[in-house]
Structure formats: structure tokens, C-alpha cells
C-alpha positions as CSV (number, residue, x, y, z in Angstrom):
1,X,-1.7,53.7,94.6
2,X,0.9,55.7,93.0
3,X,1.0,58.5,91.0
4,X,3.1,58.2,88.0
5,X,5.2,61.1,86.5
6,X,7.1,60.1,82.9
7,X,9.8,63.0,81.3
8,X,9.2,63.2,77.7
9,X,12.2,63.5,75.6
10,X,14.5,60.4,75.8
11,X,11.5,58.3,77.8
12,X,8.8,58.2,75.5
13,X,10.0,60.3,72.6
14,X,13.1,59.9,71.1
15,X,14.5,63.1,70.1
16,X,17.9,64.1,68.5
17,X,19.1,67.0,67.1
18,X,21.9,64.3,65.4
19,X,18.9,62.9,63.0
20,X,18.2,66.5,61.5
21,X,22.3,67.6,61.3
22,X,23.2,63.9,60.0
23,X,21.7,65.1,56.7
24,X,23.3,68.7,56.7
25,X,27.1,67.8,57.2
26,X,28.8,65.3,55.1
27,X,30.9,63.8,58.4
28,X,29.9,62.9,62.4
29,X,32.6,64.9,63.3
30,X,31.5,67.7,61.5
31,X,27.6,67.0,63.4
32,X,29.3,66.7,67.1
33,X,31.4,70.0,66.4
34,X,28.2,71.7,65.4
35,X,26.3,70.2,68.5
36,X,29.3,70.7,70.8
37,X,30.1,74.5,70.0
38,X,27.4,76.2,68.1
39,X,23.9,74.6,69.2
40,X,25.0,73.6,72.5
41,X,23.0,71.8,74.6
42,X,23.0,74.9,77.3
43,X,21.7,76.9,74.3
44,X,18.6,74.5,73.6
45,X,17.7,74.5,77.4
46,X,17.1,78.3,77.2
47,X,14.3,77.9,74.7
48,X,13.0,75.0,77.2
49,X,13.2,77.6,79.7
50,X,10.8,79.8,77.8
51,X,12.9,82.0,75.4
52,X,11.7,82.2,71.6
53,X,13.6,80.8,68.7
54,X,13.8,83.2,66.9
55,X,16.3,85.2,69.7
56,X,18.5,82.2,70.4
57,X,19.0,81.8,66.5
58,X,19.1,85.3,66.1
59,X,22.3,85.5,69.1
60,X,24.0,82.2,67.6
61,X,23.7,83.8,64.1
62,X,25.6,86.8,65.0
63,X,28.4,84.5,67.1
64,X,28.5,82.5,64.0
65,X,27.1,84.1,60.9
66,X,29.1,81.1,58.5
67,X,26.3,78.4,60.1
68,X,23.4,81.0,60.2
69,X,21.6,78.2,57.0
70,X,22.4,75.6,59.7
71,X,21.3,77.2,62.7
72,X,18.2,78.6,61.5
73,X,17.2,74.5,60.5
74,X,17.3,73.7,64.7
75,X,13.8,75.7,64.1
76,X,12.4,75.3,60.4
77,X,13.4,71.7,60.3
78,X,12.9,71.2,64.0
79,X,10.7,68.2,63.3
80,X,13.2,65.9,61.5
81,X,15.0,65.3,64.8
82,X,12.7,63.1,66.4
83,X,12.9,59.9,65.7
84,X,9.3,58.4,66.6
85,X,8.6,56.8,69.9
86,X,10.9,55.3,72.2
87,X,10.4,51.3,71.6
88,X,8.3,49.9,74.8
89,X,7.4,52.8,77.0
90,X,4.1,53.8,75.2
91,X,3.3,49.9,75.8
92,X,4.0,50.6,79.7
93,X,2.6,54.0,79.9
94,X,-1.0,52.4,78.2
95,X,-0.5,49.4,80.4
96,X,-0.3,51.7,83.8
97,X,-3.5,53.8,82.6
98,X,-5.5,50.3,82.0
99,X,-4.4,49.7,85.3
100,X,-6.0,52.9,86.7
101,X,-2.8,54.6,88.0
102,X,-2.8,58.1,87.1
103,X,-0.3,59.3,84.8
104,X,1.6,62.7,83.9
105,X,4.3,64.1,81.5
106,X,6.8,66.6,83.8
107,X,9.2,67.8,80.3
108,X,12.1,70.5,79.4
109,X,10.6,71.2,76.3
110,X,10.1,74.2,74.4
111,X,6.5,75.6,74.2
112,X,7.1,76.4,70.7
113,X,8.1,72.8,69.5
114,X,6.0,71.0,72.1
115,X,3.0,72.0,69.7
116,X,5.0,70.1,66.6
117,X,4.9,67.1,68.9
118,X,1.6,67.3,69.9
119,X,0.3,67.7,66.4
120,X,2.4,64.4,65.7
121,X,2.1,62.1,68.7
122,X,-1.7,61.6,69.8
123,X,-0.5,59.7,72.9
124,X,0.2,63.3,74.6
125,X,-3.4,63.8,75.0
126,X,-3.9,60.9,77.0
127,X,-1.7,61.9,80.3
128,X,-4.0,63.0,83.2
129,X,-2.0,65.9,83.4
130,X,1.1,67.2,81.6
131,X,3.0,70.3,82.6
132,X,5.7,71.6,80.2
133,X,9.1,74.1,80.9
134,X,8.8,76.2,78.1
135,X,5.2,77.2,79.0
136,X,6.1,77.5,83.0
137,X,9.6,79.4,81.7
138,X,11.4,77.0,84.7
139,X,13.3,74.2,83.3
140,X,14.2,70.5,85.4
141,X,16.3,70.5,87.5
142,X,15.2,73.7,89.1
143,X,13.3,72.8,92.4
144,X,10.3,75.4,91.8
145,X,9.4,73.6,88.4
146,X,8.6,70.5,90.7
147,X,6.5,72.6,93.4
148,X,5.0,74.0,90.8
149,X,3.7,70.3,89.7
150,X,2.8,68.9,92.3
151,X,0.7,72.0,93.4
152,X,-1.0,72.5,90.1
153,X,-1.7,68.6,90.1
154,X,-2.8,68.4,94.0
155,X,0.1,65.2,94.3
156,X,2.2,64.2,97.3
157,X,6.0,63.5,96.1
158,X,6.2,60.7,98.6
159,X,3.4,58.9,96.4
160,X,5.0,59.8,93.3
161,X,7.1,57.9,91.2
162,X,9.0,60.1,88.9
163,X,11.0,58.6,85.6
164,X,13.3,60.7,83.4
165,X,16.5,59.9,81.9
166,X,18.5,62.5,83.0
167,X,20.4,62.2,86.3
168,X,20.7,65.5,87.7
169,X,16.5,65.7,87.4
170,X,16.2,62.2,89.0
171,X,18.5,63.5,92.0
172,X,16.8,66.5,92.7
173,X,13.3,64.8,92.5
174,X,14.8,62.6,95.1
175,X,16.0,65.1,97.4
176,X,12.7,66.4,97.1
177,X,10.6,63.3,98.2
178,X,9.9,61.7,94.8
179,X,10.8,58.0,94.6
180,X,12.6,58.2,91.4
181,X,13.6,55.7,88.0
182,X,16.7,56.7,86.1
183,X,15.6,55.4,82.7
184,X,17.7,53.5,80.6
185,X,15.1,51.8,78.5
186,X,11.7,50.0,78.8
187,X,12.7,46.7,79.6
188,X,14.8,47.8,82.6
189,X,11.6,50.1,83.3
190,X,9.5,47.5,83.4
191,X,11.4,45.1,85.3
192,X,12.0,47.9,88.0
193,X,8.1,48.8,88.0
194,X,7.3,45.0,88.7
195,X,10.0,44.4,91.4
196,X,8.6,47.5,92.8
197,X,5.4,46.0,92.8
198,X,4.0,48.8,90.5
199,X,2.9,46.4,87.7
């Protein structure tokens, strides 16, 4: 029987930083400036990776000290950007424990917001084993974030099956051994699990 390995963000949770900036700019193309230029992507992933907050606002507010109000919300309104659970994948995930396969989260996430979402999402205390980037300060897809894992977790990759939305994490889990879903929603999840003979 397979193990099972789910990402987090953009799998089961739907997280945007778009939901929180909709509501602080009065245009989208003031929101994807923002996004695009001041909190990058690149910038998040170094709080995934284990730095604080409160120095990656601190840097961006000195690069940008006119959106220091706005910057300083990617923390103290961190919570309205998620959006509530991704339609389907919770009924999957359940469906996989009923079915006794053991199940864990693998997630870039930052150990300081990863506490926000466990106080709001209860299904986070029901994987078998859950191993987060902030807390290990290595983010996906670094190769020692995976050995890590499956060392921690006593797993063979080859009896893995590892889902994540992201492609360059799904490629490097497969050059490592995993088998591998690219998710793009829980009905093509669900239809690959089955013709895989998963569920």
C-alpha cells in the first residue's frame, strides 16, 4: 500500500495573498504591481525557508518605505488571505485515511503562519505525519528537505505518492524516486488516484 504525501498551500488550502491586497488597493493592477515588485513571491519563500517576519518586512520597508502600511499587513492581516479549503481534496484526503493509507502534509510554509492555520483548520491534526519548511529552514524544491522526510517518517520514495501543485517540486520529487501528481484540482486528483488504482 502506498504512502501518501499532500503539499498544503494550493492542494488542500487555498491561500492567496490577492484576497488580503484586493481590499487594500482600489485596482488589480495596482494588487499585481504590489505582488510583482514589492512582496514578491521570492520574498515570501524566504520566510518559508525559516526567516522571521518581522526582518523581511523590516528589509522591504526600507526598499520601499511609501508601502511600509501595506507591507507590514502580509503579517498583521496574514489571515485574510486564505480563502478556506480547496473544494474536494479534504473529501479525498478523509476518504484515503478511511481507507487506511497513511497520509502526510510535505509544505513551504512559514512556521510563524503555519500556527494561524493550524489554529483555523482542524484537519491538520489529522495527517500521520506533517513536516513543515519554515520549521526545517529548507524550502521544496531543495533535495535535503525531501531526505529529510522521508528519514524522519521511516518512508521509501518508490512507495510514495507525492501531490503538490507546483511543478518544479513535482519534478524534483520525481527525480528523486517519488511517483508524483501535479495537482490541478480534485476531480482530476481523483480520477488520477482511481486510474492508478489508489482509490
Amino acid at each position: 500500500m502506498k504512502d501518501i504525501i499532500f503539499d498544503l498551500g494550493g492542494v488542500l488550502i487555498d491561500w492567496d495573498p490577492r484576497y488580503l491586497y484586493r481590499k487594500v488597493f482600489v485596482t488589480e493592477k495596482e494588487v499585481d504591481w504590489f505582488l510583482s515588485n514589492v512582496c514578491t513571491q521570492p520574498w515570501n519563500t524566504q520566510q518559508d525557508a525559516g526567516r522571521s517576519f518581522e526582518d523581511g518586512i523590516a528589509q522591504l520597508e526600507e526598499k520601499f518605505p511609501e508601502y511600509a502600511f501595506a507591507i507590514r499587513f502580509y503579517w498583521t492581516r496574514w489571515e485574510e488571505m486564505l480563502g478556506g479549503e480547496i473544494p474536494g481534496t479534504l473529501d479525498i484526503f478523509r476518504t484515503l485515511k478511511k481507507r487506511g493509507y497513511r497520509v502526510y502534509a510535505l509544505s513551504n510554509w512559514s512556521a510563524e503562519t503555519f500556527e494561524i492555520a493550524k489554529a483555523k483548520f482542524d484537519f491538520l491534526k489529522e495527517f500521520d505525519g506533517l513536516m513543515i519548511s519554515g520549521e526545517e529552514k529548507l524550502v521544496k524544491p531543495d533535495p535535503q528537505i525531501f531526505s529529510r522526510f522521508v528519514k524522519k517518517y521511516n518512508l521509501q520514495p518508490d512507495n510514495c505518492v507525492f501531490i503538490d501543485d507546483n511543478a518544479a517540486n513535482i519534478s524534483k520529487a520525481a527525480d528523486l524516486g517519488f511517483e508524483t501528481i501535479r495537482f490541478a484540482g480534485a476531480d482530476a486528483l481523483q480520477r488520477t488516484l482511481v486510474s492508478r488504482g489508489i482509490l
